[in-house]
Each structure stands twice: as structure tokens, then as C-alpha cells.
C-alpha positions in Angstrom: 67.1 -29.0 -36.9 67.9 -26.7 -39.6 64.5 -27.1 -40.5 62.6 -25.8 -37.4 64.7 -23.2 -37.4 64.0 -21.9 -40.5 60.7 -22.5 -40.2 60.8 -20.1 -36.7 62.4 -17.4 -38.7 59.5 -17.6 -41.6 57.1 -17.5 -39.1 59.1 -14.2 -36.5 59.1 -12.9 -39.7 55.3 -12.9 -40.6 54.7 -12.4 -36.6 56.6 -9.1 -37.5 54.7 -8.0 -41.1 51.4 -8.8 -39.4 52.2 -6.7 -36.4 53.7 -3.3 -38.7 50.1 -3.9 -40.7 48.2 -3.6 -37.1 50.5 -0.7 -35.9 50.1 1.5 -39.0 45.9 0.8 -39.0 46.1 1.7 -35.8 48.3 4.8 -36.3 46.2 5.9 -39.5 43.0 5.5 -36.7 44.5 7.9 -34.0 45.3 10.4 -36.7 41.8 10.7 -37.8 40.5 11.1 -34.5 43.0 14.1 -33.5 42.1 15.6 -36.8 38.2 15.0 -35.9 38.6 16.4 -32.6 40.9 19.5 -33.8 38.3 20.4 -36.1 35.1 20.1 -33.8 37.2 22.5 -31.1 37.8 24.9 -34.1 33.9 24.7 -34.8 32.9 25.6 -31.3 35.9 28.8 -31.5 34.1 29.7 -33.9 30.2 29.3 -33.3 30.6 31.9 -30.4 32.3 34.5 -32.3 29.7 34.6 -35.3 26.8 34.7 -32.7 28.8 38.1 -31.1 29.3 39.4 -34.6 25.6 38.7 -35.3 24.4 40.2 -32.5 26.7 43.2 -33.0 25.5 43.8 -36.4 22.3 44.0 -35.4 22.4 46.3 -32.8 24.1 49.0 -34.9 21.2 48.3 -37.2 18.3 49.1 -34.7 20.6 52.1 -33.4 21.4 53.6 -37.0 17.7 52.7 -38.4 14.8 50.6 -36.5 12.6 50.9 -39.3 14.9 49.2 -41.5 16.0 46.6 -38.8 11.9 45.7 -37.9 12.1 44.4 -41.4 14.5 42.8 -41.8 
């Protein structure tokens, strides 16, 4: 008897190791994704703003100078 019982404990016991393993792949996976998704919403923040401060720049270039903005 002493014997299954052991045996049970072994095994509860790799039951338990396995199970921490899955949790912290599994942990280590959601982190990754947050951290992908923070940085693709800090992307499209951005994207608009540079487009406004394009656009910006060059209409204070064709209102100082539209000789200079045509070439460019």
C-alpha cells in the first residue's frame, strides 16, 4: 500500500511540474501578444501625426516659396 501511494505522490508531483511548464509557456505567449498589440496601436498614434506634420510642412513651403516647393 505504501507503494501506490508513493507512487501517486511521484506522479501529483510531475502532474504539477508539467502543468507550471504549460502555465509559464503560456504566460510568456500572452505577454508577447500584449506587447505586439501595444506596439502596433502606438504605430497607428503615430502614422496620423507624421502625415499632419507632413502636410503642414508643406504648406508653409508653397506659402513662403512655390518655386522652391514645385521642386522639391
Amino acid at each position: 500500500m505504501k507503494f501506490l501511494v508513493r507512487k501517486s505522490g511521484v506522479t501529483a508531483l510531475s502532474i504539477k511540474v508539467f502543468a507550471t511548464g504549460v502555465q509559464d509557456k503560456i504566460e510568456r505567449a500572452v505577454k508577447g501578444k500584449k506587447h505586439e498589440m501595444q506596439m502596433a496601436f502606438v504605430k497607428s498614434q503615430l502614422a496620423p501625426q507624421l502625415l499632419f506634420k507632413m502636410t503642414n510642412n508643406i504648406d508653409a513651403l508653397v506659402l513662403k516659396d512655390a518655386f522652391k516647393a514645385s521642386a522639391i
